[in-house]
ZAMARGU-4260 file (C-alpha; in steps of 0.2 Angstrom, whole numbers, plus 5000, padded with zeros to 4 digits):
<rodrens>
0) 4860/4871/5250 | 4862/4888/5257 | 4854/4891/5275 | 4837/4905/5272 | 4840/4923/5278
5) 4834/4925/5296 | 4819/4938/5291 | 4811/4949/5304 | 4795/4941/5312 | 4780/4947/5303
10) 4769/4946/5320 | 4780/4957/5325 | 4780/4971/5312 | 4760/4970/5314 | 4761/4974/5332
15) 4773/4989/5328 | 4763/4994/5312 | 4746/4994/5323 | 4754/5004/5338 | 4760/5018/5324
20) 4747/5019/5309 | 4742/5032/5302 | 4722/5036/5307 | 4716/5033/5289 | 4723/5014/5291
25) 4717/5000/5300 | 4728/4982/5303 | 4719/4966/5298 | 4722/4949/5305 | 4737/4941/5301
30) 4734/4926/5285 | 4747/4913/5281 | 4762/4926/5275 | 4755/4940/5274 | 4743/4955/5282
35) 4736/4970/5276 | 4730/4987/5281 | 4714/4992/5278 | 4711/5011/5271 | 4695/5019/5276
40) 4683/5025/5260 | 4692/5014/5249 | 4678/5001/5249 | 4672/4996/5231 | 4662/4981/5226
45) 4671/4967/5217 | 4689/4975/5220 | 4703/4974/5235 | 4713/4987/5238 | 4723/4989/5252
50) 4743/4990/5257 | 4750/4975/5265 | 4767/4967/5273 | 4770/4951/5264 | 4784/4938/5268
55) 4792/4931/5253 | 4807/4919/5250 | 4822/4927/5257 | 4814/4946/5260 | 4798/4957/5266
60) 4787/4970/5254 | 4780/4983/5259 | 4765/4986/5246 | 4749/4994/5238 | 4738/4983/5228
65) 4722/4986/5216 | 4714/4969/5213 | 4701/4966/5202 | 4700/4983/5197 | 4709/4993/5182
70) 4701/5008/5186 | 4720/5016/5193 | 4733/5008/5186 | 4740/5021/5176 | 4738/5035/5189
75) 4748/5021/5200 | 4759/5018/5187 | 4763/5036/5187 | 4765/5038/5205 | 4776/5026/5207
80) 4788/5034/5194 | 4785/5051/5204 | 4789/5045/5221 | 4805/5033/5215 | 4812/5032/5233
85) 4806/5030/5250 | 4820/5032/5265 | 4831/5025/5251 | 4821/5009/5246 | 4816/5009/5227
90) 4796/5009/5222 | 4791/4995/5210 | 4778/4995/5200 | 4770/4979/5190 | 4753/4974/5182
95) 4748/4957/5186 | 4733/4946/5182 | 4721/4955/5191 | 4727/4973/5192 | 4741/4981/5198
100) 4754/4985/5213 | 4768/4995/5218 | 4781/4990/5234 | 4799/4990/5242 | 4807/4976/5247
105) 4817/4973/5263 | 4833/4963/5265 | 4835/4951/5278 | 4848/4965/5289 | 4831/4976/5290
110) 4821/4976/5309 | 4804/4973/5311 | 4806/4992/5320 | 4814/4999/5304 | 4803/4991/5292
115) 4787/4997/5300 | 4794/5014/5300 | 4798/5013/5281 | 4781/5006/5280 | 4772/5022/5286
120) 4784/5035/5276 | 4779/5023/5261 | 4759/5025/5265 | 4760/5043/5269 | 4770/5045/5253
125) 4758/5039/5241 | 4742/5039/5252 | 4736/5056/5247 | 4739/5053/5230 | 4728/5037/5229
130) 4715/5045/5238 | 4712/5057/5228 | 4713/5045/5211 | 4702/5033/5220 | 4689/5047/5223
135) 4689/5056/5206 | 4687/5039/5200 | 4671/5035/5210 | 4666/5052/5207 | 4667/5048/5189
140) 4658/5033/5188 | 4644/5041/5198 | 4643/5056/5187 | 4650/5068/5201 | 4662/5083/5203
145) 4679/5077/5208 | 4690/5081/5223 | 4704/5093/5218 | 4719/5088/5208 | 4736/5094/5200
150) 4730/5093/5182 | 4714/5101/5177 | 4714/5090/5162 | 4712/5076/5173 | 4701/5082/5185
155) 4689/5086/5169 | 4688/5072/5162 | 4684/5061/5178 | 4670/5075/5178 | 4659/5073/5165
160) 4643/5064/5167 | 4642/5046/5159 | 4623/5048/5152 | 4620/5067/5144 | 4610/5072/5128
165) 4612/5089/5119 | 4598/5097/5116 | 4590/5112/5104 | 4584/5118/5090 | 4588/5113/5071
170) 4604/5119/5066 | 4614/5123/5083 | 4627/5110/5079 | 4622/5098/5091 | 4630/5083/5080
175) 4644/5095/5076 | 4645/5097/5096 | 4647/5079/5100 | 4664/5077/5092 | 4670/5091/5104
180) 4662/5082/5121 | 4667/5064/5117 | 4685/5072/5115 | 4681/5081/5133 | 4682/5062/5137
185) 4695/5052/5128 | 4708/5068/5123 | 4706/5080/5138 | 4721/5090/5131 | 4714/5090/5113
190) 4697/5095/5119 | 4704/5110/5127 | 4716/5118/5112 | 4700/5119/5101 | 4687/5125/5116
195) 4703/5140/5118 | 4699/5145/5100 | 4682/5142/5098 | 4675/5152/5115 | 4689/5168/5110
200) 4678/5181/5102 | 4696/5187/5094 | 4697/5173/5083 | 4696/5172/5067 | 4685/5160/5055
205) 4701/5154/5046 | 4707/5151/5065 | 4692/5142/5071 | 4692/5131/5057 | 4710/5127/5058
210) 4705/5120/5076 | 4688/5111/5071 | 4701/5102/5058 | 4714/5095/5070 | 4699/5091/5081
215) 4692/5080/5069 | 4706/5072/5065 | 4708/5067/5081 | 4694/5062/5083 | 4694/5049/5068
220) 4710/5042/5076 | 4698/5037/5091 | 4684/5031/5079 | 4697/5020/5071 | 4703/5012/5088
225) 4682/5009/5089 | 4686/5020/5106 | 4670/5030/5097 | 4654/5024/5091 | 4639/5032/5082
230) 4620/5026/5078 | 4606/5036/5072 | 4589/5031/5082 | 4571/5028/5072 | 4555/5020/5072
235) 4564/5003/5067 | 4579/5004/5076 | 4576/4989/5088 | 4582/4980/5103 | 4594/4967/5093
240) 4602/4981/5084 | 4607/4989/5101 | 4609/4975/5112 | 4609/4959/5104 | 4599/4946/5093
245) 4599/4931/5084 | 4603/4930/5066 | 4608/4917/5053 | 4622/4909/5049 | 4626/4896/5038
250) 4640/4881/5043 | 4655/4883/5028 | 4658/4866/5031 | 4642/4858/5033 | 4629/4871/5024
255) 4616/4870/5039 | 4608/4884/5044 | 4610/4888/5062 | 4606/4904/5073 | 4620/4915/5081
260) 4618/4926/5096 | 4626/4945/5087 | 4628/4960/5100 | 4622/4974/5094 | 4631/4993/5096
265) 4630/4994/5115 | 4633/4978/5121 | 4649/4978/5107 | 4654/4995/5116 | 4653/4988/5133
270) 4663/4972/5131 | 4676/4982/5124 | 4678/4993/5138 | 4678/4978/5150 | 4690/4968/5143
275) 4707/4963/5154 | 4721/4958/5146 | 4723/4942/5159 | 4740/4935/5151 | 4751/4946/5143
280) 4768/4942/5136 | 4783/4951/5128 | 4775/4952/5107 | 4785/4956/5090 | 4786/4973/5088
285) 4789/4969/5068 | 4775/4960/5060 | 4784/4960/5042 | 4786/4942/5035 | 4774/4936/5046
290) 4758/4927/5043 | 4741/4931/5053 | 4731/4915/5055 | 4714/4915/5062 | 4710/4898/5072
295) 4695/4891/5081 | 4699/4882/5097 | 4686/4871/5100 | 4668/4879/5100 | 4662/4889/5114
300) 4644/4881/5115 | 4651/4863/5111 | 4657/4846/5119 | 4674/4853/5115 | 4674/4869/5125
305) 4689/4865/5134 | 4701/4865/5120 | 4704/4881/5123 | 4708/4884/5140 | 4720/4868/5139
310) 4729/4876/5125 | 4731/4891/5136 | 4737/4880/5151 | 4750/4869/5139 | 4755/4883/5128
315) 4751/4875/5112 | 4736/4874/5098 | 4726/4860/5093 | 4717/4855/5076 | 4702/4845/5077
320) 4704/4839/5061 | 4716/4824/5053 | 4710/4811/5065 | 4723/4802/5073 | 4734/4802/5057
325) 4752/4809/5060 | 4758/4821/5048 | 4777/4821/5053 | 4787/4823/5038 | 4775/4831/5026
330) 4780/4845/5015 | 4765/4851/5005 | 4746/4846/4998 | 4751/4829/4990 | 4763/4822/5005
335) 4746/4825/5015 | 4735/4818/5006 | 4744/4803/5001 | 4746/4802/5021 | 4726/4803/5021
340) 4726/4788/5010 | 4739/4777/5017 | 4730/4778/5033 | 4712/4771/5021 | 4703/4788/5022
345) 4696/4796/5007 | 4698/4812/5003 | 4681/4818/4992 | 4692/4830/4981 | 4707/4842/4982
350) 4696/4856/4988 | 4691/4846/5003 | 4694/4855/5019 | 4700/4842/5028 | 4714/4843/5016
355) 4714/4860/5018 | 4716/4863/5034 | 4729/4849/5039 | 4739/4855/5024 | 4739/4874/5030
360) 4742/4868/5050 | 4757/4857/5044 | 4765/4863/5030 | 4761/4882/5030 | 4760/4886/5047
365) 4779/4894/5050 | 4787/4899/5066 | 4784/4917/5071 | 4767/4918/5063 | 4753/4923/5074
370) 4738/4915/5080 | 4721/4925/5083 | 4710/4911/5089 | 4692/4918/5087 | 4676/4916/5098
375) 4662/4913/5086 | 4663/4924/5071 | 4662/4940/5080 | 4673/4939/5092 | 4693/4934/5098
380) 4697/4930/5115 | 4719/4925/5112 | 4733/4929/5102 | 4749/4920/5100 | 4766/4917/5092
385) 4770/4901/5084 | 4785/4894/5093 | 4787/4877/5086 | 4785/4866/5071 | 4771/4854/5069
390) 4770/4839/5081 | 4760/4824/5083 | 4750/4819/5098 | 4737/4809/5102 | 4724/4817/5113
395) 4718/4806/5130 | 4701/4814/5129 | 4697/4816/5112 | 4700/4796/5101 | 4697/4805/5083
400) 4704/4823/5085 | 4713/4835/5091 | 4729/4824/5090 | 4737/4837/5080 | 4749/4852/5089
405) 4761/4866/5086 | 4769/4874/5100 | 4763/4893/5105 | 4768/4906/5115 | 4754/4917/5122
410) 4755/4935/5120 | 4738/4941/5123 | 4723/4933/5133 | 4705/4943/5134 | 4692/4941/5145
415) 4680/4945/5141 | 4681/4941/5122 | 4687/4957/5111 | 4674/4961/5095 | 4680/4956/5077
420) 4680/4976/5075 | 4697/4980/5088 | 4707/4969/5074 | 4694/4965/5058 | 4686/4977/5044
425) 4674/4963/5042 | 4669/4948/5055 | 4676/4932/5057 | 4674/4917/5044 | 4669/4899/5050
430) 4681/4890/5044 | 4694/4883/5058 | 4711/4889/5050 | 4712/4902/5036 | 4724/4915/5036
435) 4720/4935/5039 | 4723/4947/5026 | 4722/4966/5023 | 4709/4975/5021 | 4700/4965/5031
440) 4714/4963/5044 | 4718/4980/5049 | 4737/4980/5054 | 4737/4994/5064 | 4725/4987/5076
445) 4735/4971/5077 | 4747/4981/5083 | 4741/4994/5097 | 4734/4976/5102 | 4751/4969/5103
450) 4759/4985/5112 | 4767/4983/5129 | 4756/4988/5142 | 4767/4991/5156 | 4775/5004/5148
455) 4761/5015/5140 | 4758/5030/5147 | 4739/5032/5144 | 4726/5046/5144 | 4718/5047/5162
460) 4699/5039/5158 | 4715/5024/5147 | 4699/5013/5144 | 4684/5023/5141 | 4671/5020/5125
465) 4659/5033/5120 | 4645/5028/5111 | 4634/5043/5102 | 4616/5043/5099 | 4611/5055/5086
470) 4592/5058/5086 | 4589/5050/5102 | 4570/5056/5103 | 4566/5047/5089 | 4566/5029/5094
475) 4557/5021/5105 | 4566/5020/5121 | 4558/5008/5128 | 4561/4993/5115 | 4580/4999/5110
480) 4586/4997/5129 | 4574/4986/5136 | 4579/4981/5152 | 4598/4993/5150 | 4587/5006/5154
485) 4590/5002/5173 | 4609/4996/5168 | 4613/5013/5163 | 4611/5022/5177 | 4625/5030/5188
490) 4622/5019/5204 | 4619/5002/5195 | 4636/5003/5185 | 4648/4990/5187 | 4660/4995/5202
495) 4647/5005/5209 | 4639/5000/5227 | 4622/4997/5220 | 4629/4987/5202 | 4617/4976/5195
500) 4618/4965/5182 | 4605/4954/5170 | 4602/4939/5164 | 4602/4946/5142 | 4587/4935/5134
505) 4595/4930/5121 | 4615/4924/5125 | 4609/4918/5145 | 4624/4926/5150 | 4625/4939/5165
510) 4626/4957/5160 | 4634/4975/5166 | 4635/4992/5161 | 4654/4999/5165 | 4658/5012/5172
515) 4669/5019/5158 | 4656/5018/5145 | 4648/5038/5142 | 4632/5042/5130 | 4631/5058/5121
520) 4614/5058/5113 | 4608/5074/5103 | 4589/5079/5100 | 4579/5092/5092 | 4568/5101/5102
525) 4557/5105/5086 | 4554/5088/5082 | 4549/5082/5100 | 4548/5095/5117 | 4559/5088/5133
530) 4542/5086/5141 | 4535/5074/5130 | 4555/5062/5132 | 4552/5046/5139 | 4553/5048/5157
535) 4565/5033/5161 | 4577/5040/5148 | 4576/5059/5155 | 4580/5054/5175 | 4596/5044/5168
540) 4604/5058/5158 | 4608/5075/5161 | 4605/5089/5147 | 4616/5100/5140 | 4607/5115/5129
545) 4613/5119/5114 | 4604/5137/5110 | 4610/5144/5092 | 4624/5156/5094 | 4625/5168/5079
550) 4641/5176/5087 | 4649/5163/5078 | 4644/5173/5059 | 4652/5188/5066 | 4667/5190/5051
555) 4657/5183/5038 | 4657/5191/5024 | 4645/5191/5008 | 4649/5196/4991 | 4637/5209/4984
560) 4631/5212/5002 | 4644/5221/5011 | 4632/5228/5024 | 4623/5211/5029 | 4628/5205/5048
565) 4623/5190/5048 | 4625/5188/5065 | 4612/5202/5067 | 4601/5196/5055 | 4598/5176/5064
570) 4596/5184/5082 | 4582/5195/5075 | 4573/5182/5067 | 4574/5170/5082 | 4569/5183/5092
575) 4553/5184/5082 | 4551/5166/5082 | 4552/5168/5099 | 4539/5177/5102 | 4525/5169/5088
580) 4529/5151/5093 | 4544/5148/5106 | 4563/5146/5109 | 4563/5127/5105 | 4559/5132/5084
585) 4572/5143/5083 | 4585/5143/5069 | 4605/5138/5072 | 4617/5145/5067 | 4624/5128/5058
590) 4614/5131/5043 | 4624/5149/5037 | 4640/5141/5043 | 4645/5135/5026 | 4645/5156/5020
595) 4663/5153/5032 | 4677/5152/5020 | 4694/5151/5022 | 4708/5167/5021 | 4690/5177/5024
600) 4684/5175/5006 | 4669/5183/5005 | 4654/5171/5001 | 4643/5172/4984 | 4628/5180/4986
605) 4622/5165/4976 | 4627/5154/4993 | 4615/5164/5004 | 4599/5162/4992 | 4603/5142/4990
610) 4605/5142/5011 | 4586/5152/5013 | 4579/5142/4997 | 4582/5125/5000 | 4583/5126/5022
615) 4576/5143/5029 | 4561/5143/5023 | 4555/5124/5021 | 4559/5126/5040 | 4547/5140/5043
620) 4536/5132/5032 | 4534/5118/5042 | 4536/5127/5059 | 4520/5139/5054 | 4511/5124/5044
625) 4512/5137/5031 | 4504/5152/5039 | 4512/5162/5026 | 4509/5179/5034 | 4518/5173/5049
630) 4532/5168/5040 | 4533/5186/5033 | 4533/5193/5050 | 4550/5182/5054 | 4558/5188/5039
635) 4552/5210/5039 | 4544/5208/5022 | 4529/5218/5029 | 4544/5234/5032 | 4554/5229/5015
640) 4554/5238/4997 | 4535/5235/4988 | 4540/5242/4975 | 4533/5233/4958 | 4552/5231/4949
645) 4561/5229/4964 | 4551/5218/4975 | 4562/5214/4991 | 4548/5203/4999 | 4553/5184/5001
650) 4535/5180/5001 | 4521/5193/4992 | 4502/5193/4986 | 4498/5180/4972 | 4491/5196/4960
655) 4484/5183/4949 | 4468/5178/4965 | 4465/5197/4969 | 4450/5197/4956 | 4439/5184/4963
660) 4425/5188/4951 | 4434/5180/4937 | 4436/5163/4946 | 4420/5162/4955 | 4406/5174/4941
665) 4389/5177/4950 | 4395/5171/4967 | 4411/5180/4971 | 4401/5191/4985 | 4398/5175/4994
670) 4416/5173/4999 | 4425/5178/5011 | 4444/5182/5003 | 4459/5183/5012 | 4478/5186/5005
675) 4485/5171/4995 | 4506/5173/4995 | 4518/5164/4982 | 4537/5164/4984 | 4546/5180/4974
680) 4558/5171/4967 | 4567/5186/4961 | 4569/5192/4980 | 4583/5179/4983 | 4595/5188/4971
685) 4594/5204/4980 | 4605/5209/4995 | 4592/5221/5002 | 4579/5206/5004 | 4592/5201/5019
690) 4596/5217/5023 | 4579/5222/5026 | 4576/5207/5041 | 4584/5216/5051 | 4581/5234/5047
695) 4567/5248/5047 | 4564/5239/5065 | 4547/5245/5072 | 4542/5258/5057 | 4532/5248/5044
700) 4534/5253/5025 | 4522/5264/5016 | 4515/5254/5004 | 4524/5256/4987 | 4514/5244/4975
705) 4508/5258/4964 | 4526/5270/4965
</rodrens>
């Protein structure tokens, strides 16, 4: 056996270390093989980060470690790469279970006095750079600016606030909008090529819509992934649909009804975005030939909970069902039932799933497939490769199951469980064993699941979910989150110093909000003023105005109206608006953005009158409760064309309720008339009835009636 390397003393790089640290750094006791330097402001609950000296075998690392924490792995990752080299010693970088690291190691011909000095040209190398991740990151969390960094894109996206609602009128693209901000979010970079040619007043329409196209499509790659969620809020949109409730389920096997504890949207999102892939293995990149199976491991709630961690631990799968029997040797259905009967067990019929199941786990079962072993049938917590061929083996804690076994490699372990939806287009079946098919196994999830971790260069926010909530306003706020309410907020996040969690009525189980979740709500400020938003709801969030913005119809062109500016047109009916009611009934801009057509085709004057008939003025109808003279002020129809033939008036004098004397003989002195309007139909077909909106400002129109 050879003789181990003489090593430095440890102590004595620690004495060295705390004579010559940088200011910023502080020396811990020395622990059994190891101590670590403490770095000031990088305190964060539920995490460990920190550089250390740590004696190994036959060297000594120098390292950084994040444990607990995902938050900065791929801005270590990165570093790591950047740096390469410290006074000639290589930078590694690994994940591990909890996190990740980066180090150099020293030979055994290194002094304690050289090592240390490495040690400090390593922290100063990568201090600042850490730093300033680490801060962004908390600035993130919290909602706050960021320090100053390299990459704008970065710094951005660590910026924005985690609750935010955009808020106006009908019609300024507040929906529209949220694809934009979630990509702010998830695609920094994307984000920024379509703001470039949306915010250039030299664009053109068919150069904006080129941009809103590869946007979207962007976006839908994220929605996909289920990085992006989207509910509408109303008066029966509830807690279980949000959070989570209970809801039926009948047993495939036994028929029994029993009650399932389902997450709703949020909770689903959150989950997601605090999963840790805590074992990880080299996986096929090819899945052609190879079968999916879906395989319960004992159940959660059950006396047989344990399955699945000791098939974790022993690298293998279990069936529950076949008893004791052995199955070696069986090639297909028969050869297992005639096994089934030789052993004096009756087999009800050939549809049996005892049958069923045996006959899949032994005979079809192959080497190479895959394993997804669900949790519940919404949820899958492990997947791995089959390595071996069936095996019999009689379980010491379980006398009538679980004595049948294949061998598995683990590639992926999830904690918490994943939802159906990162690999399913449906949810899970009860049944034990079956095997996964398209469509409702979506392949290309199965395999960014299976992609290799340490060497995916992600975006800077790599785990972040964005859940959007159209109509927030429009719910009740108090029943949907419940108790999230508090959750939700920047300083109770997980990872944050004031996180709290709760105890979910339903599951029992502990509860937090992560720090990588963001809300984008949108609400219309006709339908509800900010004044009147639950209070709770408004301190969490900050708002973002969405006013309408009729720059954006500058270009458009209509057919048979050559002279109509749209642009000019909108502004001076809000203005209007503005001044009979207020700035929150306004009108967007959204509605006349279908007249936008590609290659500047002008729009049909037909388009126009559909947009004013079927949305313009039901809108005013509603905003005035029909005050039909008041609507004529927003549209000029007291300073437009009277003219009997060529009426230019949206809204004119019903002649047939001038004559009261008709309708009311003998008492028509009795009542007091005022001016009853009808829609002019024909007034939609003529360009001057837009022209006039915004013309003849100030000068009213001599009354033509009669000319």
């Amino acid at each position: 056996m050879q003789p181990l390397p003489q090593l430095a003393p440890l102590e004595e790089i620690q004495n060295n270390f705390a004579q010559v640290c940088p200011a910023y750094c502080s020396v811990l006791p020395m622990k059994s093989g190891y101590f670590q330097i403490e770095v000031g402001g990088w305190a964060r609950a539920g995490s460990n980060i920190h550089y250390e000296f740590r004696q190994m075998t036959s060297s000594i690392r120098a390292e950084f470690h994040i444990e607990y924490w995902t938050g900065l792995n791929d801005q270590i990752q990165a570093l790591a790469r950047r740096v390469g080299v410290v006074a000639g010693y290589s930078i590694e970088f690994s994940h591990w279970m909890h996190g990740c690291r980066m180090g150099v190691s020293f030979p055994a011909d290194v002094s304690a006095s050289q090592m240390t000095d490495v040690m400090v040209q390593f922290i100063e190398a990568t201090h600042p750079e850490i730093d300033r991740s680490f801060r962004n990151e908390m600035a993130r969390q919290a909602g706050l600016p960021g320090v100053m960094s390299g990459t704008k894109e970065k710094e951005d996206s660590m910026t924005k606030p985690l609750n935010q609602i955009l808020y106006g009128p009908p019609g300024t693209g507040k929906t529209y909008e949220t694809i934009y901000a979630a990509l702010q979010i998830l695609d920094p970079a994307a984000a920024e090529a379509y703001k470039q040619v949306d915010q250039d007043d030299k664009s053109t329409p068919d150069e904006r819509l080129a941009a809103r196209t590869v946007l979207k499509a962007r976006f839908d790659e994220l929605s996909a992934e289920q990085r992006v969620r989207f509910v509408t809020f109303h008066q029966s949109f509830s807690y279980e649909d949000f959070v989570e409730g209970l809801r039926a389920e009948t047993d495939e096997t036994t028929g029994q009804i029993r009650y399932e504890v389902v997450d709703g949207v949020f909770k689903n999102l959150c989950e997601s975005a605090s999963v840790k892939v805590t074992q990880q293995a080299p996986a096929p990149v090819d899945l052609a030939g190879r079968r999916i199976w879906k395989m319960s491991l004992g159940y959660t709630l059950g006396s047989d909970a344990g399955v699945f961690d000791e098939c974790l631990q022993g690298g293998y799968v279990l069936l529950g069902y076949g008893g004791v029997i052995n199955f070696e040797g069986c090639k297909n259905r028969e050869d297992v039932l005639q096994r089934y009967t030789l052993e004096g067990q009756t087999i009800a019929s050939n549809t049996d799933y005892n049958l069923t199941s045996v006959t899949t786990f032994v005979t079809r079962m192959k080497v190479g497939d895959l394993v997804v072993v669900s949790d519940g049938n919404r949820k899958f917590r492990a997947i791995g490769e089959i390595t071996g061929d069936y095996a019999y083996r009689r379980h010491p804690d379980y006398d009538d199951a679980y004595a049948q076994m294949r061998p598995v490699k683990w590639l992926r372990q999830y904690s918490p469980s994943l939802p159906h939806s990162d690999l399913l287009n449906g949810h899970f079946s009860q049944m034990t064993l079956y095997e996964l098919r398209s469509p409702t196994l979506d392949q290309k999830k199965l395999q960014s699941l299976l992609a290799d971790l340490s060497v995916t260069d992600m975006a800077p926010v790599t785990n972040a979910r964005v859940l959007i909530i159209d109509e927030i306003n429009r719910g009740n706020i108090s029943r949907i989150f419940g108790e999230l309410i508090t959750l939700i907020e920047l300083s109770k996040r997980a990872g944050a110093e004031e996180a709290l969690p709760v105890t979910l009525p339903y599951s029992k189980e502990p509860f937090y909000v992560p720090g990588n979740v963001y809300l984008i709500g949108t609400m219309n400020t006709a339908d509800r003023s900010l004044a009147g938003l639950d209070l709770a709801l408004r301190r969490r969030f900050s708002f973002t105005e969405m006013p309408p913005r009729p720059a954006l119809l500058k270009g458009i062109n209509i057919e048979g109206a050559e002279d109509l500016d749209l642009a000019e047109m909108l502004t001076k009916m809000n203005q209007r608006i503005t001044v009979l009611l207020d700035r929150d009934h306004t009108i967007g801009h959204a509605y006349f953005m279908p007249l936008q057509k590609k290659n500047s085709t002008p729009a049909k004057l037909a388009e126009l009158a559909g947009i004013f008939r079927q949305k313009i003025l039901p809108l005013l109808q509603e905003y005035f409760f029909e005050d039909w003279e008041r609507i004529r002020w927003v549209l000029n129809d007291q300073n437009k064309s009277q003219k009997k033939d060529d009426n230019e008036a949206f809204i004119i004098q019903d002649g047939e309720l001038n004559d009261l004397s008709v309708l009311f003989k003998g008492v028509a002195d009795k009542l007091r008339q005022s001016p009853q309007w009808v829609l002019n139909d024909k007034a939609f077909d003529k360009a001057g009835a837009y022209l006039g909106i915004a013309a003849n400002l100030g000068q009213p129109a001599q009354d033509e009636a009669d000319a």
